[in-house]
MDAnalysis code that builds the backbone (N, CA, C; Angstrom):
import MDAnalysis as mda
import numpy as np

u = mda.Universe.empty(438, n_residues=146, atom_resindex=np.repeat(np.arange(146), 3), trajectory=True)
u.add_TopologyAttr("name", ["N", "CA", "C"] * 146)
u.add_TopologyAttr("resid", np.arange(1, 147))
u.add_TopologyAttr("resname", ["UNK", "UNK", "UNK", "UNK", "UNK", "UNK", "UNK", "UNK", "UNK", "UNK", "UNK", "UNK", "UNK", "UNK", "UNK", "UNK", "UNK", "UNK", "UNK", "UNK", "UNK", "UNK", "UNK", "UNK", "UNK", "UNK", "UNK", "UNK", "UNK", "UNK", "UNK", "UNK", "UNK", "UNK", "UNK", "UNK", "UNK", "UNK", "UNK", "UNK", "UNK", "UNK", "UNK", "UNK", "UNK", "UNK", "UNK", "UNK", "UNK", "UNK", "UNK", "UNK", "UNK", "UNK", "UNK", "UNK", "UNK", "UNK", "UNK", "UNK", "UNK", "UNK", "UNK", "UNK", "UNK", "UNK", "UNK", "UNK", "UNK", "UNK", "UNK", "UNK", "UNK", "UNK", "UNK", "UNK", "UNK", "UNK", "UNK", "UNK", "UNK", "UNK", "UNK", "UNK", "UNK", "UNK", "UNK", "UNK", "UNK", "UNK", "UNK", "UNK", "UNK", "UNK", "UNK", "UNK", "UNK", "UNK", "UNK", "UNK", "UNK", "UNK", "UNK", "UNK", "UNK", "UNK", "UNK", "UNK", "UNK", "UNK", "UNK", "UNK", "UNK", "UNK", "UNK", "UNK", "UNK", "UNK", "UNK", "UNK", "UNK", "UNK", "UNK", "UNK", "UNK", "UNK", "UNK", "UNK", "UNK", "UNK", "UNK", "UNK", "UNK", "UNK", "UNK", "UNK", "UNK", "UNK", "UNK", "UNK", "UNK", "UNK", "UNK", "UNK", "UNK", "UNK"])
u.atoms.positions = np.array([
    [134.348, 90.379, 101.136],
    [133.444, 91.179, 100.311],
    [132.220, 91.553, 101.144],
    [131.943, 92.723, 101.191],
    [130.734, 93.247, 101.833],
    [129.253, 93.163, 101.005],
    [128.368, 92.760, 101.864],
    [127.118, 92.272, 101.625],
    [126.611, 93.803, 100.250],
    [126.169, 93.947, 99.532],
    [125.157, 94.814, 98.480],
    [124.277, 95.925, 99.699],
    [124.131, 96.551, 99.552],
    [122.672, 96.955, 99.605],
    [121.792, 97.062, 99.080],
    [120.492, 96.450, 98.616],
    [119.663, 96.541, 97.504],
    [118.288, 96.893, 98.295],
    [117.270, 97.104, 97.365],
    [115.949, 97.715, 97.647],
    [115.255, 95.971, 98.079],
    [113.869, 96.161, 98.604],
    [113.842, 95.229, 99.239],
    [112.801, 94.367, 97.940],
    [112.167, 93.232, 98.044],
    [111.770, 92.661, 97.326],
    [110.109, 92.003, 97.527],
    [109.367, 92.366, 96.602],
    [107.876, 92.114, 97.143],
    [107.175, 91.586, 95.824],
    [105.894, 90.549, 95.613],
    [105.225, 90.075, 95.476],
    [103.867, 90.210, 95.451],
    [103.316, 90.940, 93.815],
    [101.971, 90.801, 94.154],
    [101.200, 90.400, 93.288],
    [99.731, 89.821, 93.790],
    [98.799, 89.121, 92.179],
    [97.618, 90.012, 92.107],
    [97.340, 90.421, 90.908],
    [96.170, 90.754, 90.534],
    [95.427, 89.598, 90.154],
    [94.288, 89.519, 91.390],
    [93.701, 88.548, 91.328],
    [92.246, 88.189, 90.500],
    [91.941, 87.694, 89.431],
    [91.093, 87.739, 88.603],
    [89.902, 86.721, 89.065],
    [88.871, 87.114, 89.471],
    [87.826, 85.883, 89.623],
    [87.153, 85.447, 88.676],
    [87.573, 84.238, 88.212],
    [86.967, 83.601, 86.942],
    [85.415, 83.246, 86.911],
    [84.762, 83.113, 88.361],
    [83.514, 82.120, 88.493],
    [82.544, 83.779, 88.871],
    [82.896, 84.914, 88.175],
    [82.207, 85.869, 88.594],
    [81.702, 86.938, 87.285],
    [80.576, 87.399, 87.390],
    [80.870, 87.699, 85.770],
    [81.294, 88.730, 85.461],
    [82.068, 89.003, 84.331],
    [82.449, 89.942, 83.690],
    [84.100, 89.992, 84.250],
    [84.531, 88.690, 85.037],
    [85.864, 88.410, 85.265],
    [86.628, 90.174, 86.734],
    [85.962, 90.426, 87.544],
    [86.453, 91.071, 88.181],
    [87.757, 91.081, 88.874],
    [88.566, 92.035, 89.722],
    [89.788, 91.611, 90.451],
    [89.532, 92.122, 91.914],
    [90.285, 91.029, 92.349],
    [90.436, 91.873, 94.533],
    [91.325, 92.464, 94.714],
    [90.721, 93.507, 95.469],
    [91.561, 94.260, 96.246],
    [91.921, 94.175, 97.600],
    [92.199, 94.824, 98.018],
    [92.385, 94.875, 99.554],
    [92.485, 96.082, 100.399],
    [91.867, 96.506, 101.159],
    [92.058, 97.790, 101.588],
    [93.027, 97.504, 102.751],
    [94.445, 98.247, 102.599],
    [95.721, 98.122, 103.819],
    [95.136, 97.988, 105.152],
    [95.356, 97.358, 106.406],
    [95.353, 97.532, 107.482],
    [96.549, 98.158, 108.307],
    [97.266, 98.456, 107.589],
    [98.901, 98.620, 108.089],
    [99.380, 100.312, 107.019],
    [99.719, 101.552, 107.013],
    [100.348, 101.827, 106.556],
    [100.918, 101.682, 105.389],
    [101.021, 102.211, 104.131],
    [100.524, 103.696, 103.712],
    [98.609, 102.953, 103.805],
    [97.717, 103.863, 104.187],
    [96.026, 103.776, 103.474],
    [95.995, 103.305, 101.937],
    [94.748, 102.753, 102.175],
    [94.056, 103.059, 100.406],
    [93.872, 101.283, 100.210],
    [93.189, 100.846, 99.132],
    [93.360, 99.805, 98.510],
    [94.433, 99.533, 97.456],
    [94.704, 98.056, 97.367],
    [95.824, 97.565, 96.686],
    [95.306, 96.106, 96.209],
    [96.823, 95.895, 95.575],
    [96.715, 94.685, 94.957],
    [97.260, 93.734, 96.056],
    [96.312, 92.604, 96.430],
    [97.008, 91.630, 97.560],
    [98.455, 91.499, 97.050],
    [99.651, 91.049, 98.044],
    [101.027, 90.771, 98.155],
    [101.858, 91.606, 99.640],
    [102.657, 90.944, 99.283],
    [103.624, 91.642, 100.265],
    [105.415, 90.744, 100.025],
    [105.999, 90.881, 101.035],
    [107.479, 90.863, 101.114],
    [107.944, 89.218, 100.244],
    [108.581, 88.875, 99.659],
    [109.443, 87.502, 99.819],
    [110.415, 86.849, 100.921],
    [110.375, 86.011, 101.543],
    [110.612, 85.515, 102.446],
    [112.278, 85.497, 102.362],
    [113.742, 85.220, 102.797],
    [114.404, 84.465, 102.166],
    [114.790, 82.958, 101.964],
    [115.098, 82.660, 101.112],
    [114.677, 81.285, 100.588],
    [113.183, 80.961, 100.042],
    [112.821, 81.653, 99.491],
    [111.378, 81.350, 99.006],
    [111.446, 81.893, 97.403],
    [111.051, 81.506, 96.281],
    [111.038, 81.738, 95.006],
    [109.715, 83.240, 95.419],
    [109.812, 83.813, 93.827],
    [109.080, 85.444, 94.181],
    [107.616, 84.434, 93.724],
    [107.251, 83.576, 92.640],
    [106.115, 83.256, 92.464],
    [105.518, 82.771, 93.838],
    [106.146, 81.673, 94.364],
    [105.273, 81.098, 95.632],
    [105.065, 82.208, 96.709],
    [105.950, 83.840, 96.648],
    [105.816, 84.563, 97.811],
    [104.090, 85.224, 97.018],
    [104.209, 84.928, 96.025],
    [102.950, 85.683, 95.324],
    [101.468, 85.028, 95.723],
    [101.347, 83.968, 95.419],
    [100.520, 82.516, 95.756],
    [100.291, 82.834, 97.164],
    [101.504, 82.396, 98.284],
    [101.377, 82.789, 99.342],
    [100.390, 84.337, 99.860],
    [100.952, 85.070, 99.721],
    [100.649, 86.423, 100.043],
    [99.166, 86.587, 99.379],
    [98.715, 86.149, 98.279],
    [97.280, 86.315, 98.079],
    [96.657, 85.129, 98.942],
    [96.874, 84.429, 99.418],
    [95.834, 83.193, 100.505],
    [96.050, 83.895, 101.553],
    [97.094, 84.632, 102.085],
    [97.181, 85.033, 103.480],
    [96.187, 86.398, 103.463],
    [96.478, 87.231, 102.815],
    [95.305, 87.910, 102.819],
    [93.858, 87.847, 101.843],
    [93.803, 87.027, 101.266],
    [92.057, 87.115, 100.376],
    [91.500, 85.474, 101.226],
    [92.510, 84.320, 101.435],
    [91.917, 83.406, 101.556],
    [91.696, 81.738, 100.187],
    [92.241, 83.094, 98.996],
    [91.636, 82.099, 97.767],
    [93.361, 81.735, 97.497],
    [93.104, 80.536, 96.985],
    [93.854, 80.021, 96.227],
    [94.364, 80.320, 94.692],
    [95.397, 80.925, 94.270],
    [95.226, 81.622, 93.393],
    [96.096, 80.631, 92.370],
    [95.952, 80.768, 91.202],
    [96.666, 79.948, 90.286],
    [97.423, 81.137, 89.292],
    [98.839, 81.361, 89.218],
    [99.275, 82.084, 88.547],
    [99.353, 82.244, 86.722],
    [98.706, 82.782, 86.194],
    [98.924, 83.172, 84.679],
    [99.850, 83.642, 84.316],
    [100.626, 84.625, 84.721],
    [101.470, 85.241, 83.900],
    [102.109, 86.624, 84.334],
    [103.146, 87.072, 84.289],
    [104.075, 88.103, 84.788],
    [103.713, 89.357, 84.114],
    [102.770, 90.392, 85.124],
    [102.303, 91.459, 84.288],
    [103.800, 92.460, 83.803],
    [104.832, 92.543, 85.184],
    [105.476, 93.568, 84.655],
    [106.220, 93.320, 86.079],
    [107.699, 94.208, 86.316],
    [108.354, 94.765, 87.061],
    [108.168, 95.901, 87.897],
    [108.228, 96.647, 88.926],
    [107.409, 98.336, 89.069],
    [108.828, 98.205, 89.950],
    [109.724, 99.375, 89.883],
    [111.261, 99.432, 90.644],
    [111.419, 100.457, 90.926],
    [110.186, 102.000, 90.904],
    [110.433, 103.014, 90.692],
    [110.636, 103.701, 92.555],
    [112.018, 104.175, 92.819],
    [112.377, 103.847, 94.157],
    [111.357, 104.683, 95.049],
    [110.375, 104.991, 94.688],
    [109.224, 106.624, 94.830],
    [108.030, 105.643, 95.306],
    [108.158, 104.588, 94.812],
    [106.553, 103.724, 94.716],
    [106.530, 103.541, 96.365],
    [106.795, 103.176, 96.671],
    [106.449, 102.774, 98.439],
    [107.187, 104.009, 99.200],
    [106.399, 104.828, 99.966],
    [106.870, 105.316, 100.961],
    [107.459, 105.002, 102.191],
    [107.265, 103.708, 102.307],
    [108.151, 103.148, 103.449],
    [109.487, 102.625, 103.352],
    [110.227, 102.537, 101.914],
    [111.238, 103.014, 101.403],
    [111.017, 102.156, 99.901],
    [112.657, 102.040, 99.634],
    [112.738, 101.332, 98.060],
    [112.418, 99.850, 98.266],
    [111.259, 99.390, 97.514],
    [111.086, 98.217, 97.210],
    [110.764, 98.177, 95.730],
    [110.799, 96.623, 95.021],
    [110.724, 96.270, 93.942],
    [109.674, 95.504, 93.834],
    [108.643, 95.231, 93.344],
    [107.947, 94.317, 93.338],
    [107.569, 93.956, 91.918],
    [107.448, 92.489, 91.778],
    [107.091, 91.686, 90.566],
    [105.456, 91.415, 90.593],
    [104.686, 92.064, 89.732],
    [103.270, 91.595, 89.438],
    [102.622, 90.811, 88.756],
    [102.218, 89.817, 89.340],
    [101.728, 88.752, 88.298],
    [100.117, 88.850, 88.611],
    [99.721, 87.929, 87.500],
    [97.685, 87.783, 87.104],
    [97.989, 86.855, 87.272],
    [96.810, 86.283, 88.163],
    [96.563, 85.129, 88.405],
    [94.837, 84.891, 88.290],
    [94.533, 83.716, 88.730],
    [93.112, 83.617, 88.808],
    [92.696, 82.539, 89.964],
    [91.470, 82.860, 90.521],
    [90.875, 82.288, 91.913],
    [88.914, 82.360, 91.553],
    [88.791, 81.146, 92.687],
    [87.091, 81.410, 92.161],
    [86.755, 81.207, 93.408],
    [85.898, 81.811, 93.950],
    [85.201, 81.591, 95.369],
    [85.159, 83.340, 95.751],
    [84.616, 83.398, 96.999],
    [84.524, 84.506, 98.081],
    [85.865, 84.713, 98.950],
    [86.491, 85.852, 98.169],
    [87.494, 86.630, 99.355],
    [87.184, 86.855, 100.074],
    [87.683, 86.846, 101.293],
    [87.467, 87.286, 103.069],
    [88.960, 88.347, 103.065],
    [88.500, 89.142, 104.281],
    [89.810, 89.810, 104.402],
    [90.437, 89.063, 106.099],
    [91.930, 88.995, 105.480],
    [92.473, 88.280, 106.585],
    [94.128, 88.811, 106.436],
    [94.455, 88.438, 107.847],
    [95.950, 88.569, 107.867],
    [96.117, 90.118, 107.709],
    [96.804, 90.987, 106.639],
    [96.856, 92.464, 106.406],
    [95.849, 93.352, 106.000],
    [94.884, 92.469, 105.578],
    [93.557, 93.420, 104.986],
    [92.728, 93.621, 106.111],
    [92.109, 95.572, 106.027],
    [91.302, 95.562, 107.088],
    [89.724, 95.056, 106.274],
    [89.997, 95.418, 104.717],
    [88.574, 94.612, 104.097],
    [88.743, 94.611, 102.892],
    [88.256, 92.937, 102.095],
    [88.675, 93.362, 100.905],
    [87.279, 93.777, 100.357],
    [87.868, 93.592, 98.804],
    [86.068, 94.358, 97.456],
    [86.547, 93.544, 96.141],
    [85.676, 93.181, 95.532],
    [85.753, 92.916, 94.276],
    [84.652, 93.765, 93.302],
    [86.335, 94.074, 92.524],
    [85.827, 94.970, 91.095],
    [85.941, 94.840, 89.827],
    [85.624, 95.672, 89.280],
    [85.172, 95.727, 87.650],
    [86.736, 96.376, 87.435],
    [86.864, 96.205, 86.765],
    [88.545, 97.123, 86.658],
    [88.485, 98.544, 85.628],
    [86.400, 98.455, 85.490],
    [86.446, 99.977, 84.883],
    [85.435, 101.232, 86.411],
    [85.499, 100.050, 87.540],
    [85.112, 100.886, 88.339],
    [85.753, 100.572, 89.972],
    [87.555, 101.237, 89.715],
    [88.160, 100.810, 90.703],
    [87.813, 102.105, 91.959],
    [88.338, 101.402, 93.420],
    [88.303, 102.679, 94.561],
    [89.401, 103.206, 94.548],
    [88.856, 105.346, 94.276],
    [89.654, 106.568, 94.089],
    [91.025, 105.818, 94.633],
    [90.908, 105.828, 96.132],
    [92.014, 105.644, 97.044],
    [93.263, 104.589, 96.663],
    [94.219, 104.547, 95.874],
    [94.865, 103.179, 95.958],
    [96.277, 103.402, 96.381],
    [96.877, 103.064, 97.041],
    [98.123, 102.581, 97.548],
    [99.154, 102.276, 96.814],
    [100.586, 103.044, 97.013],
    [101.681, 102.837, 96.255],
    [101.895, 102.797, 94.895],
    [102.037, 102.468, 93.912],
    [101.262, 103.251, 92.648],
    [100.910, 102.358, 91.850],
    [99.890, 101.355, 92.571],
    [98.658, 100.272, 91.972],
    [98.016, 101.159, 91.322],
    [97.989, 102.452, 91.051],
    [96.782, 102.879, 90.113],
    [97.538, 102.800, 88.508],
    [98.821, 102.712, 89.007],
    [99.478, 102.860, 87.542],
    [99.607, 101.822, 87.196],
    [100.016, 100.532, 87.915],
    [99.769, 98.956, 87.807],
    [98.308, 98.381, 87.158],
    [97.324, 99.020, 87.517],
    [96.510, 98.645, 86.962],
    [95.937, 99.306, 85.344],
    [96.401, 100.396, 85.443],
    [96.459, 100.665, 84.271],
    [96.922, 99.978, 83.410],
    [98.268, 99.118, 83.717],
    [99.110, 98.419, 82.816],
    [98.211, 97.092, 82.944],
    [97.356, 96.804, 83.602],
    [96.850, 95.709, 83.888],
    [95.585, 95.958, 82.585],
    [94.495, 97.273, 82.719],
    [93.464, 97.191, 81.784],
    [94.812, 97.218, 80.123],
    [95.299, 97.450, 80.284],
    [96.190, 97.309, 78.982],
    [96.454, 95.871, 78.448],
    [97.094, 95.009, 79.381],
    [97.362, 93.617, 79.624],
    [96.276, 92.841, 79.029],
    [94.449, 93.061, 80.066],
    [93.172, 92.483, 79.556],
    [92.813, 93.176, 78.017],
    [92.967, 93.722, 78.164],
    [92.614, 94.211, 76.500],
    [93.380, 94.124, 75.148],
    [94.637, 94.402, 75.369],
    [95.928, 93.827, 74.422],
    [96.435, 92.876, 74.362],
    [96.588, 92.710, 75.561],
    [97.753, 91.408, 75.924],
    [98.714, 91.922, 76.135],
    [99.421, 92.972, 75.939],
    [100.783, 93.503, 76.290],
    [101.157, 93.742, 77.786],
    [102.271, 93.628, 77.928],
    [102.935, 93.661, 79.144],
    [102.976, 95.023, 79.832],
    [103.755, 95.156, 80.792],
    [103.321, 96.337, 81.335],
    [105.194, 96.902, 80.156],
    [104.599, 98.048, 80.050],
    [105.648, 98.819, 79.355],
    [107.061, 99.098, 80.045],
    [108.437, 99.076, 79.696],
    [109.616, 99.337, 80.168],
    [109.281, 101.013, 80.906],
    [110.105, 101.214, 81.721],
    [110.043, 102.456, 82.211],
    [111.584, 103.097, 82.610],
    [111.738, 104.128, 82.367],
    [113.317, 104.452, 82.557],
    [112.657, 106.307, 83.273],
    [113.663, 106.115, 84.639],
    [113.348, 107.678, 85.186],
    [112.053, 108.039, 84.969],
])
């Protein structure tokens, strides 16, 4: 039997700082291809569960230790990354201290999530949308078909 081909698989947290007021999130501005700011994450390892690639991937680039809350949503739309089809799982988490940018970030920022930067990367602007939806409702990020 021949191996699948599937889209590749990625990991990211919207990271909430609890010890800050008005509960802001980090970003990260790419050092690598496509530009813009994003939500810390990147690839899953193999052999590694997608939560710990999540955990992981926010210490490697913010520095903080993040404690996971909860699974915002799925994003599979094969358009989202220009560097081809990936899938990535988004979870909220929460961290308290000073992000540094390290590892993939050329710098991070912490924001208000009603005053994010124009520029964002891969289609975190629509992620976060589902995210001010998430803080304000509680609802998940919505099913999406085509």
């Amino acid at each position: 039997m021949s191996t699948p081909v599937t889209p590749l698989l990625a990991a990211d947290v919207i990271i909430v700082l609890t010890d800050h007021p008005g509960r802001p999130i980090v970003l990260i501005e790419r050092l690598n291809p496509p530009p813009g700011w994003a939500i810390p994450g990147g690839f899953v390892e193999v052999g590694e569960q997608v939560e710990a690639a999540a955990v992981r991937e926010a210490r490697e680039e913010t520095g903080l230790a993040v404690t996971l809350r909860g699974l915002l949503g799925l994003y599979s739309d094969p358009r989202r990354d220009p560097r081809g089809h990936t899938v990535t799982a988004v979870y909220v988490g929460e961290a308290v201290g000073t992000p540094r940018a390290m590892d993939d970030a050329r710098a991070v920022g912490i924001y208000p999530v009603s005053a994010l930067p124009p520029v964002l990367a891969f289609d975190h602007a629509q992620v976060l949308q589902d995210y001010v939806r998430y803080r304000t409702q509680g609802l998940p990020a919505p099913l999406r078909f085509g």
